[in-house]
N, C-alpha and C positions, 0 to 999 in steps of 0.2 A: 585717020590717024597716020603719022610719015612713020618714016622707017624711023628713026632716032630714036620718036618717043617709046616706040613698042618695046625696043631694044634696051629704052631706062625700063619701062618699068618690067619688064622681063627678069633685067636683074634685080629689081625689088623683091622680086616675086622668092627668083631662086634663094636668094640671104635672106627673106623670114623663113622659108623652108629649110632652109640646111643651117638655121643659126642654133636652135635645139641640138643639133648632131657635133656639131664641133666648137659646141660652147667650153670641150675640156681640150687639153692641147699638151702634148710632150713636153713636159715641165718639171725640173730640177731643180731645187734649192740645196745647196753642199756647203758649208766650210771650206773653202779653199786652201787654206794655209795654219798651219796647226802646228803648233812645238811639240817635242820629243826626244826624249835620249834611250838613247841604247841599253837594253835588258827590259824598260817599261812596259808602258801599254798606254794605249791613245785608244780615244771613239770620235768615228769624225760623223756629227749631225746631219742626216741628210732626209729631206724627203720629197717625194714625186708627183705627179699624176698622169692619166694619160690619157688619151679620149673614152665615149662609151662609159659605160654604164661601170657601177662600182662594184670591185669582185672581191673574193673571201682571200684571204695567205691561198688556201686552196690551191686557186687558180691563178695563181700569179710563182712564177720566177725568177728570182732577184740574184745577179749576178753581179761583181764588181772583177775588173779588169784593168792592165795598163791601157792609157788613153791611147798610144799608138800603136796597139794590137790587141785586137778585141778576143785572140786567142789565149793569151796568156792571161790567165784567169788568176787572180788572189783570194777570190770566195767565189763558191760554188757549190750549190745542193750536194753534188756530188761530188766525193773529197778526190774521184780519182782526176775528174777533172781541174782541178788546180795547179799550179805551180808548185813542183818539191818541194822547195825552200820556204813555201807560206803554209803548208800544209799544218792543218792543228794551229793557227796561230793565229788565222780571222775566225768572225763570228757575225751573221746579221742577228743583230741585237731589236733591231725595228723590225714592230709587225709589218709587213705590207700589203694587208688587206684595212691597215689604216691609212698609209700612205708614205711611211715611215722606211726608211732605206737605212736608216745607222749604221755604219761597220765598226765590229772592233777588232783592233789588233795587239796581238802578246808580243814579248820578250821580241822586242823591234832590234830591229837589223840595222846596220848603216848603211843598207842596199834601198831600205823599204820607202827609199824619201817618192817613188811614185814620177808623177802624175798618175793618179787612178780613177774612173766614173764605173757610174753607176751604173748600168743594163738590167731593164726587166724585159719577162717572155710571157705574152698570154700565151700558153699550148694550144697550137692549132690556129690560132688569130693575128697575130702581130706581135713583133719585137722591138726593142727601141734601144742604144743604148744614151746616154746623156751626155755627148762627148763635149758638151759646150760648157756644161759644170763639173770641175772634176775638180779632187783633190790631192793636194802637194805636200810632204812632209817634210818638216827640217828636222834632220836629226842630229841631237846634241851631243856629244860626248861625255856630260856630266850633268847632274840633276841641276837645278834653278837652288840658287840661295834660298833661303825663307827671310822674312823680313818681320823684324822687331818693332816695336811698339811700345816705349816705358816714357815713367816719368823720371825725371835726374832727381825730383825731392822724394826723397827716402825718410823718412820719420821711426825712429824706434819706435815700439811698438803701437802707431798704427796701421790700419789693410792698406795692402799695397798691392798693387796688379798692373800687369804685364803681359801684353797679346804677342805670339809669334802664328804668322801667317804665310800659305804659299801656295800659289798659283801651277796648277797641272790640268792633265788634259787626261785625265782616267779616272773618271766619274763610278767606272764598275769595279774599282778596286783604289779606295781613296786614301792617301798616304798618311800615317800616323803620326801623331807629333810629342813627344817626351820632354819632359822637363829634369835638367840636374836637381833643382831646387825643389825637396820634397816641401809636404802641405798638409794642414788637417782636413782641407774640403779635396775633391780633386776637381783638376782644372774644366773647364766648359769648352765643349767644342762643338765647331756649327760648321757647316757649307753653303758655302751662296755660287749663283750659277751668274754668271760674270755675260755671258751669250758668247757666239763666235767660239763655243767648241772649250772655253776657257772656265774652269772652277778653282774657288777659292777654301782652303780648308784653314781656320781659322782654330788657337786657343791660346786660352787667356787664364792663365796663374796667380792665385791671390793668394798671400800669406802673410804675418806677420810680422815684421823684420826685427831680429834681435840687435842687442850692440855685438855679440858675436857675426852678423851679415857683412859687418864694415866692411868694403874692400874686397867682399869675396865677388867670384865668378857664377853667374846663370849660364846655362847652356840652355838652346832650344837646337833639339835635334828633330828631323824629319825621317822616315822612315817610308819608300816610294816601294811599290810594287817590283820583283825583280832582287829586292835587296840590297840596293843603294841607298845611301844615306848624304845628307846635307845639315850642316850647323851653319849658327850662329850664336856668338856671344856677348853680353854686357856687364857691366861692374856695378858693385854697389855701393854709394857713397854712405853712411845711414846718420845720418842726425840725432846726437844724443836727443834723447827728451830733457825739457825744462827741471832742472833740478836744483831746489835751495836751500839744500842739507849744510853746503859750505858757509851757509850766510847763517840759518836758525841755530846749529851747532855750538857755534861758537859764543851766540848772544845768550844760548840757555846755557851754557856752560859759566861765562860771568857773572849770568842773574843769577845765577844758582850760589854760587863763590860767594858775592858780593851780600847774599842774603845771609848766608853761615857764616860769614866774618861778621855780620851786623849783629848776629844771634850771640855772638860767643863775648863780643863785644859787651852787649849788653849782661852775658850773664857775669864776667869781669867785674861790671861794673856796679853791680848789686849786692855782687859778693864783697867787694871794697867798702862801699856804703855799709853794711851788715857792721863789717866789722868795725869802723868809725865811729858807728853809735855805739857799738858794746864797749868798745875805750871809754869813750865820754860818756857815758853810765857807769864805767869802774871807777875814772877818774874823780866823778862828782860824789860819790861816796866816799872816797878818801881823805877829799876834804871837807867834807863832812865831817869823819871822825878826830882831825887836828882842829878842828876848828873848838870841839866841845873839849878836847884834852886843855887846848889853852885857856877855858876858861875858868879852871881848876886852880 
């Protein structure tokens, strides 16, 4: 056998043997970029893996840091280890003896926009941080609009319903949503996970509309963690209902008339007739009695 081949299948040999050992590999999935404003709170989704076998939270260490100095710590087991200014304000929210890195952050800074990753430490084994996946913040200076959802046909009193929705990025403390326009159900609210770190909170108002609605104003108010607020508002046009009082009204007010003058009519004219005949029965008497005088 020449040198060449010994030296393929050499490396055959070595890659089924060491393919079981490093079939795991320093591996990051982060959310990169993620909205936010100032006083909130954001969770940026992250999770890991690393070689070797699978270990308990126990045994694992989960660090997040700025990407360009792996000293300046934002979360830290150890809160001395942190940076002042983040202090009390991260949170690893993921297990990671799932796999799970999540960070969350409070009452965000206009500092906090990052770049930051991840770093875990087995004690005693190997450390890693994940400088290849790291997270970026934009931070806003005002909350996101919420966004409406109605119909423009308003019908007096049939249900009528109208969704106000909006998009944040703080799933552990989800923002509330108020309506000006009270209701005898209350409104339905739901959340959907949008991916990419983004959620949706959702509610939808149904009521009644009176002809007092016409013209009036809805508010949909949001209410964000921190104690910011975000509106928006719509008008209401409301469509009388079908009404034919103007039209049956007037027709039973004539039949009506036109029956009582027919009645009275009639009773005129009976009373007339009445008395026509009691003449012409005096009358025929009368002569009656000249008739037998002149025969005298």
């Amino acid at each position: 056998m020449d040198k060449g081949r010994r030296l393929t299948i050499f490396w055959l040999c070595l890659e089924a043997i060491s393919s079981p050992i490093f079939s795991e590999e320093w591996r990051a999935d982060v959310v990169e970029k993620l909205d936010t404003f100032i006083g909130s709170c954001v969770v940026v989704p992250c999770t890991f893996t690393y070689p070797g076998e699978k270990l308990p939270s126990s045994k694992l260490r989960g660090i997040w840091h700025f990407l360009n100095d792996r000293m300046k710590n934002i979360y830290h087991p150890d809160n001395l280890n942190v940076m002042e200014n983040f202090r009390g304000r991260t949170e690893l929210v993921g297990r990671l003896g799932d796999g799970n890195c999540t960070l969350k952050m409070v009452d965000v800074k206009d500092h906090d926009n990052g770049p930051f990753c991840f770093r875990v430490e087995i004690p005693e084994k190997d450390k890693f941080s994940y400088v290849e996946h790291s997270a970026r913040l934009t931070i806003l200076p005002h909350p996101p609009k919420p966004t409406l959802i109605f119909s423009k046909k308003v019908i007096q009193g049939h249900p009528y319903n109208a969704m106000c929705s909006v998009i944040h990025t703080c799933p552990s403390h989800m923002p509330t949503i108020t309506w000006s326009k009270s209701s005898s159900d209350e409104p339905l609210e739901a959340h959907k996970y949008h991916g990419s770190g983004n959620w949706e909170t959702q509610s939808i108002l149904t009521f009644i509309p009176e002809e007092s609605d016409d013209h009036s104003e809805i508010i949909c108010t949001v209410r964000f963690y921190g104690g910011m607020n975000s509106s928006q508002t719509f008008q209401l046009f409301v469509k009388r209902k079908e009404n034919y009082l103007h039209i049956i009204i007037p027709v039973v007010v004539g039949i009506t008339t036109a029956a009582i003058f027919g009645i009275l009519c009639a009773l005129v004219v009976k009373k007339y007739k009445t008395r026509i005949a009691e003449l012409q029965r005096g009358n025929g008497s009368m002569w009656n009695r000249l008739s037998r005088l002149s025969r005298r």
